[in-house]
C-alpha positions in Angstrom: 41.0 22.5 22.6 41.4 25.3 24.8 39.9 25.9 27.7 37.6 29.2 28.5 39.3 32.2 29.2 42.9 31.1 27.8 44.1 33.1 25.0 43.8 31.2 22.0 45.3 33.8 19.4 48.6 35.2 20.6 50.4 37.5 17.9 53.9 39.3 18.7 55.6 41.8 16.8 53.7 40.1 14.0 55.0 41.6 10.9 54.2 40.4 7.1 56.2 42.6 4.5 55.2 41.0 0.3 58.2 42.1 -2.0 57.5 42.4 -6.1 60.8 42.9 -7.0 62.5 46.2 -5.6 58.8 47.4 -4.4 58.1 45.9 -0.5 54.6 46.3 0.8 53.9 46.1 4.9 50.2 44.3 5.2 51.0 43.7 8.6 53.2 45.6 10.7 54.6 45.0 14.4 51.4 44.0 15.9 50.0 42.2 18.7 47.2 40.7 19.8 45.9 38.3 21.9 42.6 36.6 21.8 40.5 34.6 24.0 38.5 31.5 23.8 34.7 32.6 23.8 35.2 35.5 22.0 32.9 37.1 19.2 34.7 39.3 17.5 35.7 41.7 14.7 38.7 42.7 12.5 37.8 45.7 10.3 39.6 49.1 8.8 39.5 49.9 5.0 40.7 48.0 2.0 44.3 47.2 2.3 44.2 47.7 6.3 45.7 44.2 6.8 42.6 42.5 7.5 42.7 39.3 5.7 46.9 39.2 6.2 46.5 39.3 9.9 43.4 36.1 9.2 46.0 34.3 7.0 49.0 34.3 9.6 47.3 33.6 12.8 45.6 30.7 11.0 49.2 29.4 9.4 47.7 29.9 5.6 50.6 32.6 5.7 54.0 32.7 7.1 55.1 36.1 8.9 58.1 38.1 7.8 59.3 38.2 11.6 57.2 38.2 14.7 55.2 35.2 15.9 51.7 34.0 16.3 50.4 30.6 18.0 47.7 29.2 17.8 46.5 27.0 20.6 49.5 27.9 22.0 51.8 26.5 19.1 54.2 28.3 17.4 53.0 28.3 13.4 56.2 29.3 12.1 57.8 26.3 13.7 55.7 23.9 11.5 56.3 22.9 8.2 53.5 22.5 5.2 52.4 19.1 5.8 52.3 20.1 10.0 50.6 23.1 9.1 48.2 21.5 7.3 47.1 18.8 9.8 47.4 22.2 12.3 44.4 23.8 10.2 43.0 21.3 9.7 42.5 20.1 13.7 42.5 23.4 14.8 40.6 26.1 12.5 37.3 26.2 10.9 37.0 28.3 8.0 34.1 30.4 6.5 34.7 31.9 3.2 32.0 34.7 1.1 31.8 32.5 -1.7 31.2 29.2 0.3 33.4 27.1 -0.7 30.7 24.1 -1.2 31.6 21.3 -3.0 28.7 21.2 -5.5 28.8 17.0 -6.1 28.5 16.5 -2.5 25.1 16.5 -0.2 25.0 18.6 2.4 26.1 15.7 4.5 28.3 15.2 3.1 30.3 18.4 2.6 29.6 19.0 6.3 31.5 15.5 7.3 33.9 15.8 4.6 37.2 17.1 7.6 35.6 14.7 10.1 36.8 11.7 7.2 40.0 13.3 7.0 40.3 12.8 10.9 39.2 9.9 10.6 36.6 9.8 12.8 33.7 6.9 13.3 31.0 6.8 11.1 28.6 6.6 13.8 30.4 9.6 15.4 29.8 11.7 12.0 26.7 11.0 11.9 26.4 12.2 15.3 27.5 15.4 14.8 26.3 16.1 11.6 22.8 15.6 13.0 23.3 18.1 15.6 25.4 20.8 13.9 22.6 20.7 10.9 19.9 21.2 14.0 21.5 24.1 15.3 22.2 26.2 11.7 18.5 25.1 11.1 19.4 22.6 8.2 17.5 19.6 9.7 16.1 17.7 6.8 18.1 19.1 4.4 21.1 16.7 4.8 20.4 14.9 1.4 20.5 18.2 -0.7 22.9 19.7 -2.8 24.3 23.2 -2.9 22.9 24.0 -5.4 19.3 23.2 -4.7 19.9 25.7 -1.3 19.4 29.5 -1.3 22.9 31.8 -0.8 21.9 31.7 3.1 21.3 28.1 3.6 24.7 27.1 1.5 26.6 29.9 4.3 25.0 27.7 7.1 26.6 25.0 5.5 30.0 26.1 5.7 29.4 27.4 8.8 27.9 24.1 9.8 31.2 22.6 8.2 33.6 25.1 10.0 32.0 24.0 13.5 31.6 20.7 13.3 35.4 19.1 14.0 35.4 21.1 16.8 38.1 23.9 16.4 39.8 26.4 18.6 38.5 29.3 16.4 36.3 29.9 13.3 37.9 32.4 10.7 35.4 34.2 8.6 36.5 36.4 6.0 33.4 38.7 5.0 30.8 36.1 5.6 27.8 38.2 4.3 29.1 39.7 1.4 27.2 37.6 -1.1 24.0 37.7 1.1 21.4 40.6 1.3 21.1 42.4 4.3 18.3 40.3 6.0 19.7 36.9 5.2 23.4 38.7 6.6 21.8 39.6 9.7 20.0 36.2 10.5 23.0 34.6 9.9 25.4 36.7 12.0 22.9 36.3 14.9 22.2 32.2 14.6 26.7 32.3 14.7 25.9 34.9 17.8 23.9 32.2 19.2 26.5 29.2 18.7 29.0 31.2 20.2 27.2 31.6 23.5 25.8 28.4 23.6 28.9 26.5 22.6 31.5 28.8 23.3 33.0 28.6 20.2 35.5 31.1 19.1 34.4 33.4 16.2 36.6 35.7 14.7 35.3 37.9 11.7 37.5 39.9 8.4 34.7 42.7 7.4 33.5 45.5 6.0 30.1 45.0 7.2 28.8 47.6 9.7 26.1 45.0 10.8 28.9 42.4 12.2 30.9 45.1 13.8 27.7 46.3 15.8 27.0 43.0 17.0 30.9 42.0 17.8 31.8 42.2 21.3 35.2 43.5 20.9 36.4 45.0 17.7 39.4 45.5 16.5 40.6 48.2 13.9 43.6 48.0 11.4 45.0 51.0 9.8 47.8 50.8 7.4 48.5 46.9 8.7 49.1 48.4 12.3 46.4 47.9 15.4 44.5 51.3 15.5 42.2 51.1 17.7 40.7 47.4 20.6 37.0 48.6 21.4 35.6 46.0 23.6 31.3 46.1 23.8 31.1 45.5 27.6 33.0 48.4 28.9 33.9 50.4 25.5 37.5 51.2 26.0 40.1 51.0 23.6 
């Protein structure tokens, strides 16, 4: 992992361009970025800004047009499925709006389920698992299934899941959009929390005005291009 401070998000001249036969859309559009470890923040603008492009390429689930990204300072475009794969899979936690439980398993279980693809120790896994479960306030829950958990418990799953291999940034797209506005806001603050207290790297796709208010820098897309950088601590763009 990187280390505090270093950017771990570096986009240049990123461009995506999706062709349905003679039509060509830009979602993303000569943009950069960079983005340090630590950081809590935002990607917002309206529907079809380029919000959830610009997630997929700088997390390698899409391939840019032209530009670059790295990641942890690795070129994505230089790896191939199988890399990319292992890449994600070391490197990125993901939190999705629908979950992305897997019903069978036990919270346990879905938590350690990329720690088994790392092969990790058992004893290890159970380690973490322990303490990531303490921390999203899951504790003595770890035998339940997803669905015997409220919408807001199964989100601190995932996020439990996302956080627990360790990654150089957590991509969530719309976290709260299946959750009322309470459960949103108690969630967005316990990830607020594990960011300052781990230092984990928390990057958020939304519409949501309560995540943008509490991001410390966010960043606007209009029409795939970077509008506007609003950073909390000094507000300049």
């Amino acid at each position: 992992m990187t280390q505090q401070g270093e950017d771990v998000v570096r986009a240049e001249q990123l461009t995506k361009v999706y062709r349905a036969g003679e039509v060509e859309v830009a979602a993303v559009t000569s943009l950069d970025l960079t983005i340090a470890r630590g950081e809590f923040m935002a990607i917002a603008g309206p529907s079809g800004s380029g919000k959830t492009t610009l997630l997929n390429l700088i997390s390698g689930l899409d391939q840019p047009t032209s530009g670059s990204a790295y990641l942890a300072g690795v070129a994505i475009e230089d790896m191939n499925g199988r890399q990319l794969a292992d890449f994600r899979r070391d490197h990125v936690g993901f939190i999705f709006q629908s979950y992305n439980l897997i019903p069978v398993l036990t919270v346990r279980e879905n938590v350690e389920y990329v720690m088994i693809l790392q092969r990790v120790p058992a004893a290890e896994r159970r380690r973490r698992v322990a303490e990531v479960l303490s921390d999203v306030g899951l504790a003595g829950m770890e035998a339940r299934r997803p669905p015997q958990l409220s919408g807001g418990q199964q989100q601190r799953v995932a996020v439990a899941r996302a956080m627990v291999s360790e990654p150089d940034i957590i991509l969530a797209d719309e976290p709260t959009a299946n959750l009322d506005s309470t459960t949103g806001a108690e969630l967005i603050d316990m990830m607020r929390d594990l960011n300052r207290t781990r230092g984990m790297t928390f990057i958020f796709s939304t519409h949501d005005e309560m995540i943008m208010s509490r991001a410390e820098r966010l960043v606007l897309l209009k029409d795939g291009r970077l509008d506007k950088d609003i950073r909390r601590d000094d507000s300049t763009e």
